[in-house]
N, C-alpha and C positions, 0 to 999 in steps of 0.2 A: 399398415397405418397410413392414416392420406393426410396429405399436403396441409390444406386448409381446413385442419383440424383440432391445432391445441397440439399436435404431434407428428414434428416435423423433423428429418434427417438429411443435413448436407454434407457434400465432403467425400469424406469415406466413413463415415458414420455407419452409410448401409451393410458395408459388409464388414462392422465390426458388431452391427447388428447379429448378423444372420449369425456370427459364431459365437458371441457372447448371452445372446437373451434364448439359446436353444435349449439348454438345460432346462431354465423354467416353463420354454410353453408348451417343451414335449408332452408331460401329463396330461394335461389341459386341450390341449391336437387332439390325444389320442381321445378322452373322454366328450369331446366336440361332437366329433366325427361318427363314434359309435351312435352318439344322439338322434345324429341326422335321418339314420336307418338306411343308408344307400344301398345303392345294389347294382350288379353288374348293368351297365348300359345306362346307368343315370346321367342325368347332366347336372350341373352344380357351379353354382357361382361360390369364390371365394373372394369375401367384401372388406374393403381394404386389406389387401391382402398383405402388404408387407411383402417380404423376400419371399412367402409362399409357405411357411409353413402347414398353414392347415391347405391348402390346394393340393402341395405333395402328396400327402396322406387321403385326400377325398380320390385324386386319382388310383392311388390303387386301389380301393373299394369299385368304383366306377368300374374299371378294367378298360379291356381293349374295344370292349363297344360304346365304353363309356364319352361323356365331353366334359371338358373341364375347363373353365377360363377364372380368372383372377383380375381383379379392378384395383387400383389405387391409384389415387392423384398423384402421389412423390415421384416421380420416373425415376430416379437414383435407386428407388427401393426397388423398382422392375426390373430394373437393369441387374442387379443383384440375382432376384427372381428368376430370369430367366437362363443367366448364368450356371445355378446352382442345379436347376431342376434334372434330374436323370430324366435321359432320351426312355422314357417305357413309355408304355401305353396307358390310357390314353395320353398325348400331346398336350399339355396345357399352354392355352392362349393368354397372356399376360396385356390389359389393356390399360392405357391410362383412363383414367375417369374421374370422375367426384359422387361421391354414394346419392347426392341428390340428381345426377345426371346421367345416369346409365345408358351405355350403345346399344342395347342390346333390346329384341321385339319383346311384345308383350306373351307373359307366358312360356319364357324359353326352357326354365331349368326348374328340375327337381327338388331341388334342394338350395337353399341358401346360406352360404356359413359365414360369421362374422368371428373371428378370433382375437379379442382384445383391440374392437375396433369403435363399437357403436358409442362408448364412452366420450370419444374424440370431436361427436359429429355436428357443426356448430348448428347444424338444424336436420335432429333425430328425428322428428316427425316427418318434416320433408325425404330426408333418407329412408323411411320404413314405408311411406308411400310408394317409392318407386322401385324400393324392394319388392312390394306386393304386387307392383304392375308386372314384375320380369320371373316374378313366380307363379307357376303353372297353380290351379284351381285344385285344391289339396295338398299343395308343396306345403315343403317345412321347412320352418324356418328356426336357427341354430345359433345361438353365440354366446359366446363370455364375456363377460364385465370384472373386475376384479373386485373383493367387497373385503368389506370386517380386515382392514388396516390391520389393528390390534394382533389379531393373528396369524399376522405374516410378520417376524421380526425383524427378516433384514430388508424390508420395505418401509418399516417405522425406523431403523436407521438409515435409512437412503432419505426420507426425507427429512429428517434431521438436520442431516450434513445439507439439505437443497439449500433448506431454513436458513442455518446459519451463512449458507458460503453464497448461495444465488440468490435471487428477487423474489420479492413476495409477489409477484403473479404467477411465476412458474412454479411456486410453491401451491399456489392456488390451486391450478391446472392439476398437480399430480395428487392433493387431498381430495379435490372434487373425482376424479376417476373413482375415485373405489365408495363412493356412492350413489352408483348411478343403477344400479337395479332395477330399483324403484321408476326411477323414467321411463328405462328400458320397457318394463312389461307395461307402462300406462299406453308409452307412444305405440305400440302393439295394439291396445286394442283400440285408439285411435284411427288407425290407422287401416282398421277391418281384420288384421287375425283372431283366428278362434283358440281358443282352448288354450295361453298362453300358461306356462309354468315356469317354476324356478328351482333350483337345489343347490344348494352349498355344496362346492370340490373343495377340499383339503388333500394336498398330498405334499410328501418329503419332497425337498429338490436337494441332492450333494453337488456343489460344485468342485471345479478344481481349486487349487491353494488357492486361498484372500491375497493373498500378497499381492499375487498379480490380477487373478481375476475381480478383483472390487471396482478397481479401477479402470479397466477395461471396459466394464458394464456399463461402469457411468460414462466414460466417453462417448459408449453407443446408443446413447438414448439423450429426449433434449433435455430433458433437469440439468444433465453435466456437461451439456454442449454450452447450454445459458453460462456455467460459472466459468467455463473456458473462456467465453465470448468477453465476460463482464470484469472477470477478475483475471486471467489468465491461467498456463499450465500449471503451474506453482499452487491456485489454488485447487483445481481438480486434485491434485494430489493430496492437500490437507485434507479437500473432501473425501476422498476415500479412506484415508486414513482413519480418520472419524469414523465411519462407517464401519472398518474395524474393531476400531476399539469398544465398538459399541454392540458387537456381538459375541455370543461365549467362543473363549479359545480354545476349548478344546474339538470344536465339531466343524465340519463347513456342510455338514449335513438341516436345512432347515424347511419349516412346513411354510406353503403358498394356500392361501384362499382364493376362489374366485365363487363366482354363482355362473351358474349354467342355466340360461334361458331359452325356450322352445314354444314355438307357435305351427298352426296350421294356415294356409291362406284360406 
C-alpha cells in the first residue's frame, strides 16, 4: 500500500501489518497470482506492494530465471518487505516509488500485480498509465479491490467501530475502498488496456482468538492508527471491543469479498 495514498503506516504499524492482515490477503495472493498466468522466467512488478505479499508468491511462480521487484512509496512498509522475504529464487528488488512514478524502462515486465492497492491511488488514471508504459505489449495486468461491504461482516464491524470511535474522513476513506471496481475497470480502459474483466472472490478467512487478534488488526492498519492518534490507546480498545461484540461468538471463522480485475496491455 503507498504513502500518498489514503493508506498510510507509521511506527511499527508495518510489521504488525505483515502479521496481523496475512490471514485475510492469503486467499486473495493466491487467487491474484493464479490470474496473472506467470510462468517460469517472467518478470513481474508487484504495485504497492506493501510488506510483499503478493511479490513473495509471484516469485515462486517466476522461479530462478524469473525477476521480481515490488514498488511502494511507504519505505517502512519496504523495510518490512525486505526483511521478511525468504533468500529463493528469484531475488526480489523492493523499490520506493509512487504508482504514478515508476523507475523502471518502458516495457520491462510481464506481468503487473496490484494486491489491495489501486483503491488507494489519489490519481488511478495517472497510475494505470504508467502501469501500461512499464508493461510489456500483451502483459497482463492483475489486482484486487475489495467490494460488496455487506458481505464481509467483520469489515461492516470494523467500520462501525471507525464511525463511531475515529473521524468521518477516515471513515470515508475506508467506505469508498470497497467501491472502487467500477473506477478500476473504467481507468483501464482509459488508459488503453484490452479486454478488461471482473469476478467476485468470496472466501472463508478463520483467524486466531478476537480477544487479541481484533485489536491488533486495527492497530495495523490506518482507521485504528487515526483513533489512536485522535482519541488515544483506551479508545482503540473500546474500538475493538466493539468490533467484537459485533460479530457471532461462537465462530472467528468469517467470509472476505473482493473483485478480482484483469486486463491485457
Amino acid at each position: 500500500m503507498a504513502d500518498a495514498t489514503g493508506f498510510h503506516l507509521k511506527g511499527s504499524a508495518p510489521e504488525r501489518y505483515e502479521h496481523y492482515v496475512a490471514p485475510i490477503m492469503a486467499p486473495f495472493v493466491t487467487a491474484l497470482v493464479d490470474a496473472a498466468d506467470l510462468y517460469p522466467g517472467a518478470t513481474v512488478l508487484d504495485l504497492a506492494c506493501g510488506t510483499g505479499f503478493a511479490a513473495r508468491a509471484a516469485a515462486a511462480q517466476a522461479g530462478p530465471t524469473g525477476r521480481v521487484a515490488g514498488a511502494d512509496a511507504n519505505e517502512a512498509m519496504l523495510k518490512v518487505a525486505v526483511d521478511r522475504h525468504p533468500r529463493l529464487y528469484p531475488d526480489i528488488e523492493f523499490t520506493p516509488a509512487l504508482a504514478d512514478d515508476l523507475p523502471y524502462p518502458d516495457a520491462a515486465f510481464d506481468a503487473v500485480l496490484c494486491q489491495q492497492g489501486a483503491q488507494f491511488f489519489p490519481d488511478l488514471d495517472a497510475a494505470l498509465r504508467e502501469t501500461a508504459r512499464v508493461l510489456r505489449p500483451g502483459g497482463r495486468f492483475a489486482a484486487t479491490v475489495w467490494s460488496n461491504l455487506e458481505a464481509s461482516p467483520y469489515f461492516v464491524a470494523q467500520l462501525a467501530a471507525v464511525e463511531q470511535y475515529g473521524d468521518p474522513e477516515t471513515a470515508a476513506v475506508f467506505r469508498a475502498a470497497f467501491h472502487s471496481a467500477d473506477r478500476l475497470i473504467a481507468a483501464l480502459d482509459r488508459a488503453g488496456f484490452r479486454q478488461p474483466t471482473r469476478r467476485d472472490l468470496t472466501f472463508p478467512v478463520t483467524f486466531p482468538p478476537l480477544q487479541d487478534y481484533v485489536r491488533g488488526h486495527l492497530s495495523a492498519i490506518p482507521w485504528g492508527q487515526t483513533i489512536t492518534d485522535t482519541a488515544g490507546e483506551e479508545a482503540l480498545t473500546r474500538a475493538a471491543d466493539t468490533i467484537r461484540a459485533a460479530l457471532p461468538a461462537d465462530t472467528n471463522t468469517f467470509p472476505f469479498t473482493a473483485t478480482l480485475v484483469t486486463a491485457h496491455r
